[in-house]
Every structure is written in structure tokens, then in C-alpha cells.
C-alpha positions in Angstrom: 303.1 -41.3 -0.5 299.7 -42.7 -1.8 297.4 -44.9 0.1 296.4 -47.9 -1.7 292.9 -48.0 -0.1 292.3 -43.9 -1.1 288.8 -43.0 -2.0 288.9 -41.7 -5.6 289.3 -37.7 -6.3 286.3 -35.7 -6.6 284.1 -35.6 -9.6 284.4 -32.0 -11.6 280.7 -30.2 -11.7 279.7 -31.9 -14.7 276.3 -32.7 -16.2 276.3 -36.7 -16.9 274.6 -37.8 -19.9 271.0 -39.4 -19.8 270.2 -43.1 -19.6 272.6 -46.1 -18.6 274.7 -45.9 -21.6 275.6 -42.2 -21.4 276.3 -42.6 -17.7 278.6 -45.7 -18.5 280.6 -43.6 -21.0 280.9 -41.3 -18.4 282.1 -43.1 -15.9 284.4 -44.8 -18.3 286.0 -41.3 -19.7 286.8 -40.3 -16.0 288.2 -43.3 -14.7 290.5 -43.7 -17.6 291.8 -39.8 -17.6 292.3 -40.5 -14.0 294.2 -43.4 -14.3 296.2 -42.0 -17.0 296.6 -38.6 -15.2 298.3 -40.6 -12.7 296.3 -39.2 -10.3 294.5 -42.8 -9.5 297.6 -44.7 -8.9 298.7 -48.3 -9.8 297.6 -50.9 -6.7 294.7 -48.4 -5.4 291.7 -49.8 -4.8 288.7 -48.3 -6.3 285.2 -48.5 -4.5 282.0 -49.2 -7.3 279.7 -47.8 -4.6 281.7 -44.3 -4.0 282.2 -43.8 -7.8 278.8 -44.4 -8.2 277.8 -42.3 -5.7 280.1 -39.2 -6.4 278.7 -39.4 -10.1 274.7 -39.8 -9.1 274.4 -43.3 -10.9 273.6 -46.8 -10.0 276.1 -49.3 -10.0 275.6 -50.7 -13.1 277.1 -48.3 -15.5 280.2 -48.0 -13.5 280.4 -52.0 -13.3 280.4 -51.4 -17.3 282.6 -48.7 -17.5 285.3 -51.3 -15.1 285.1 -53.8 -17.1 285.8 -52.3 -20.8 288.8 -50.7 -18.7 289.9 -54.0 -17.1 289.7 -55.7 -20.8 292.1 -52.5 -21.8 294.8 -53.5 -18.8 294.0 -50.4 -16.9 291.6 -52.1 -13.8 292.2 -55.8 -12.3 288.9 -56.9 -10.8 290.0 -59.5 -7.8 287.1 -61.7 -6.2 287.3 -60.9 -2.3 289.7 -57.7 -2.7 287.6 -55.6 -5.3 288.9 -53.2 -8.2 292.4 -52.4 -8.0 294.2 -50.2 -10.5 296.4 -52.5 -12.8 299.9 -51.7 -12.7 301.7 -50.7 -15.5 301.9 -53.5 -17.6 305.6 -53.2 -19.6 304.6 -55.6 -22.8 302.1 -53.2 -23.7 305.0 -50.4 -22.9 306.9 -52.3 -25.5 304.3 -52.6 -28.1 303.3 -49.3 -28.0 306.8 -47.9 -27.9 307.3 -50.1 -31.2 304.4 -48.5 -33.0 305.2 -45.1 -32.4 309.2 -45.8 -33.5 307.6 -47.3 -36.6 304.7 -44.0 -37.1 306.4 -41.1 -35.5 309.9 -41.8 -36.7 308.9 -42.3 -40.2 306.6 -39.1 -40.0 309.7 -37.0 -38.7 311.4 -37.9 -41.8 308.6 -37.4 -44.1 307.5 -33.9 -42.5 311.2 -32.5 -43.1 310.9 -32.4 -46.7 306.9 -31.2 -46.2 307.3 -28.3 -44.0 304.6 -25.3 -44.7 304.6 -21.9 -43.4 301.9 -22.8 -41.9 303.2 -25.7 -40.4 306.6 -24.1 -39.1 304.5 -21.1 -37.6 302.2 -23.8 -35.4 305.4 -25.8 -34.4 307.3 -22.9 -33.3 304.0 -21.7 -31.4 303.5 -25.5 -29.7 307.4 -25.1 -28.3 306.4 -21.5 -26.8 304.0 -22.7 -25.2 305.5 -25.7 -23.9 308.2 -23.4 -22.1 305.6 -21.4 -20.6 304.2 -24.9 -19.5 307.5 -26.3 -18.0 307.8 -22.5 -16.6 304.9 -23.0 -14.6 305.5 -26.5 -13.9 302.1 -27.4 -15.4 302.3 -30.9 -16.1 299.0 -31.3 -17.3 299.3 -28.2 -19.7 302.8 -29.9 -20.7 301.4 -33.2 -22.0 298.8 -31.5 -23.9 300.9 -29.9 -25.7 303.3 -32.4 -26.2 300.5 -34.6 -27.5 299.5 -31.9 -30.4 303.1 -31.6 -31.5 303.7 -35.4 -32.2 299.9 -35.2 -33.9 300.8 -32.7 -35.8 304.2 -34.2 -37.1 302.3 -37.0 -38.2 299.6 -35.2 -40.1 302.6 -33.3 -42.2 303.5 -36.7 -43.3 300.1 -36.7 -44.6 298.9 -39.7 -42.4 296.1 -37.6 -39.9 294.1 -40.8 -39.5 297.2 -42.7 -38.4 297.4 -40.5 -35.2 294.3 -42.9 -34.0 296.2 -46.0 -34.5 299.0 -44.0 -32.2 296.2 -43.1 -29.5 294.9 -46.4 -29.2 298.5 -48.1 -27.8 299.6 -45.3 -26.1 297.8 -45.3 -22.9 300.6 -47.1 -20.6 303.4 -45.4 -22.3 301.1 -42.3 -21.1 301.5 -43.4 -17.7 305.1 -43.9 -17.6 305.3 -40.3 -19.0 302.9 -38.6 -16.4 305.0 -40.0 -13.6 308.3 -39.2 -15.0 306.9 -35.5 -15.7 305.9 -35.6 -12.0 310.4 -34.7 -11.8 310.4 -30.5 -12.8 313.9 -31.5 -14.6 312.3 -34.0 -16.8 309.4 -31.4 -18.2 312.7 -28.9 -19.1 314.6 -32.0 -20.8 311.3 -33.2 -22.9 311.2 -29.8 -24.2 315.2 -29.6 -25.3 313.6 -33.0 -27.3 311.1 -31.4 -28.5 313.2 -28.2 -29.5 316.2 -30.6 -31.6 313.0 -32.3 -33.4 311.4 -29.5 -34.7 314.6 -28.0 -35.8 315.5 -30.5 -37.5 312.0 -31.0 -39.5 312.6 -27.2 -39.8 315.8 -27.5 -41.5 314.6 -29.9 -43.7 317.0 -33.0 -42.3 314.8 -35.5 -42.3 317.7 -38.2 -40.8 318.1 -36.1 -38.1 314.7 -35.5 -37.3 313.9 -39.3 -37.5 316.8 -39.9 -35.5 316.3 -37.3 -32.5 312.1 -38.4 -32.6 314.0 -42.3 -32.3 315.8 -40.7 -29.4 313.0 -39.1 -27.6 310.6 -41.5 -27.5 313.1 -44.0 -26.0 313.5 -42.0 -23.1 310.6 -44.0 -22.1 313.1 -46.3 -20.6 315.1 -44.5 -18.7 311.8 -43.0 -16.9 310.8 -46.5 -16.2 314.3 -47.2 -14.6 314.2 -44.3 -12.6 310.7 -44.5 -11.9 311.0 -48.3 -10.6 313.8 -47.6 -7.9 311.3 -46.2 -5.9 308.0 -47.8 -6.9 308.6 -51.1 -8.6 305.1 -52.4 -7.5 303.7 -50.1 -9.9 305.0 -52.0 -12.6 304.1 -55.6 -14.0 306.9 -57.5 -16.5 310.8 -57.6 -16.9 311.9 -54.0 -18.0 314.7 -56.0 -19.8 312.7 -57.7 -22.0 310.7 -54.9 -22.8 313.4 -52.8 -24.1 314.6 -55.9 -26.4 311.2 -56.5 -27.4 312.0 -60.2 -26.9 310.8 -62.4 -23.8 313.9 -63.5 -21.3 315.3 -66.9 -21.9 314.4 -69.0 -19.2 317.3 -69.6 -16.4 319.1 -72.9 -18.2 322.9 -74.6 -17.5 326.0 -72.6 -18.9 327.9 -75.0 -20.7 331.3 -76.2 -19.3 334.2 -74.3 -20.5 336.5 -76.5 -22.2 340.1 -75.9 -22.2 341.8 -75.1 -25.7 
């Protein structure tokens, strides 16, 4: 359980950058890798005068470091409650999720007929060392990973720069996947995704890879649904309509069945 009203983790010994800007960028880098990490949850309250304090600033660059992450989704500033921790908002789940179908899927296929030595010694090196990961039941070492496997699928297609378009939706599908990781038995079944992806880019199939990339990044869903029978507060939209990618219909009549 995690109180809503928690005072944030402590700082890592770090050396903050000079001047207001530096410090704002700091501030800014943390609170987002925190949120993201999971370890700052969604409803906690967050406290301008203990972040400031931990980090040996004013308040005025971490006042600018909440609002570029409230204008990102990730912070809700409420007049009379303070800075809460937005919850996890499921139309930017859904827009997200539909540019990495359209990249990643699209970069499977391409990298099958691409592959390199070089290429197949790196993605056979990323899976060992995501086993050791889900071995250990390092989480953080997990996503890490993960995240230089799908780059590097995308940089066989011989897109790099494309991987930036990637990074800048990704950041509530992130959260989804930190929380669902949080389950030993999901790090093990990530990496049997992993593992039919890259032999199928391997083996040169680029349908298969496309379809089993299509595959794994839709699990998104099914972490959401089991994520939300316990914690549905930490979400924000109609899971439903995310999936679709449509809005629901408002409620409205049925027509009357008519007899033939």
C-alpha cells in the first residue's frame, strides 16, 4: 500500500547544476524518472517545499520543473490540495500504443531482411542479459534493457532518429509497464516476447516478426486490465475506448424490435 500524502524518496548524492535553469532541469529529470519508475505513484501528493529542500534549491525551479511536467500529463496542480501525481491518463495510452504499432511493427519487418552479424550478436547479447534481469527480478535492469532492444530494432530498419519520435509518446505506456513488471511472472513472459521477436528478425520472417512485435506491444492491455482490478484510481479514461482507439458512444435509446 502507498500513502497518498508520502513525502517523496530521497535524492541520490548528486551534484545539481549551477544557476536556476540547471537546477530546474534537475528537478525536472528526477521527478519525471520517479514518476515513471513508478516509485512516485499516481494520486500522491508532492510537497514544492520538501523537493526543494532535499535538492538545496529555492522553490522556483522546482515550481518550473512542475509545471513543464503538468503540461506533459504527468503532475495535476489543484488550488487548495497542491501537486498531485496525474493518473495515468489512457488517451495518451492509446496514442502512444498507436505510434509504436505503426514504428516498431514496420521496423520488425524491415530489420528481418537487414539482419548483420553485428546486429544478431547484440540481440542475442540484449536477451541474455534480460534473463539474468528477470533472474534477479531486477525490474529496473529489465526495462533498460528492454528499451535498447526495441531501439535497436528500429535503428536496423535504418530509422535511428525515429526512436525519438518513439520516446516522446511513450512515457504513460512506461508507466503501465513499470507497474505490470512490479508481477515476477510478467518480467519472465516479456522476455518469451522478446525471445519469438528476435527469432523471428533472426530468421529473416519479417511477417512473423511484425506480427509477434504487434502482439507484444498490445500486452499493454491486458496489464492495464489486471492492473485496474486493484487500483483503478490510478487510471483516468475508459480502457474500452482506448483499445478501439475510438471514444464510447454516448448512452442513447435501443430501437424497438419490430416483429418480422
Amino acid at each position: 500500500m502507498h500513502d497518498a500524502h508520502a513525502t517523496p524518496p530521497d535524492l541520490p548524492e548528486t551534484t545539481l547544476p549551477p544557476g536556476r535553469r540547471g537546477a530546474a532541469g534537475a528537478a525536472y529529470t528526477w521527478l519525471k524518472r520517479e514518476i515513471l519508475s513508478g516509485r512516485i505513484r499516481p494520486g500522491q501528493t508532492l510537497s514544492e517545499n520538501e523537493i526543494a529542500s532535499q535538492m538545496g534549491v529555492s522553490r522556483t525551479p522546482v515550481r518550473e520543473a512542475i509545471i513543464r511536467l503538468e503540461s506533459e500529463g504527468l503532475l495535476n496542480v489543484r488550488p487548495q490540495v497542491g501537486t498531485v501525481v496525474a493518473p495515468i491518463d489512457l488517451d495518451q495510452v492509446a496514442d502512444g500504443q498507436f505510434l509504436r504499432e505503426a514504428i516498431e511493427c514496420r521496423s520488425a519487418r524491415l530489420a528481418a531482411g537487414r539482419v548483420r552479424p553485428a546486429d544478431a550478436r547484440e540481440l542475442k547479447s540484449l536477451l541474455r542479459d534480460q534473463a539474468r534481469a528477470v533472474a534477479r527480478n531486477d525490474q529496473a535492469g529489465f526495462i533498460a534493457l528492454d528499451d535498447r532492444m526495441h531501439q535497436h530494432i528500429v535503428a536496423m530498419a535504418g530509422r535511428p532518429n525515429v526512436w525519438r519520435a518513439v520516446e516522446d509518446v511513450k512515457a504513460q505506456l512506461d508507466r503501465v509497464r513499470v507497474l505490470s513488471l512490479e508481477d515476477p511472472s510478467w518480467l519472465a513472459a516479456v522476455l518469451a516476447q522478446h525471445e519469438a521477436i528476435v527469432r523471428h528478425v533472426l530468421e529473416g520472417d519479417g511477417n512473423a516478426a511484425s506480427k509477434a512485435m504487434e502482439a507484444h506491444l498490445r500486452t499493454v492491455f491486458s496489464s492495464i486490465d489486471a492492473i485496474a482490478v486493484e487500483r483503478p484510481e490510478y487510471f483516468r479514461g475508459d480502457p474500452v475506448a482506448s483499445r478501439s482507439g475510438t471514444p464510447p458512444e454516448p448512452p442513447h435509446p435501443k430501437p424497438a424490435r419490430r416483429n418480422p
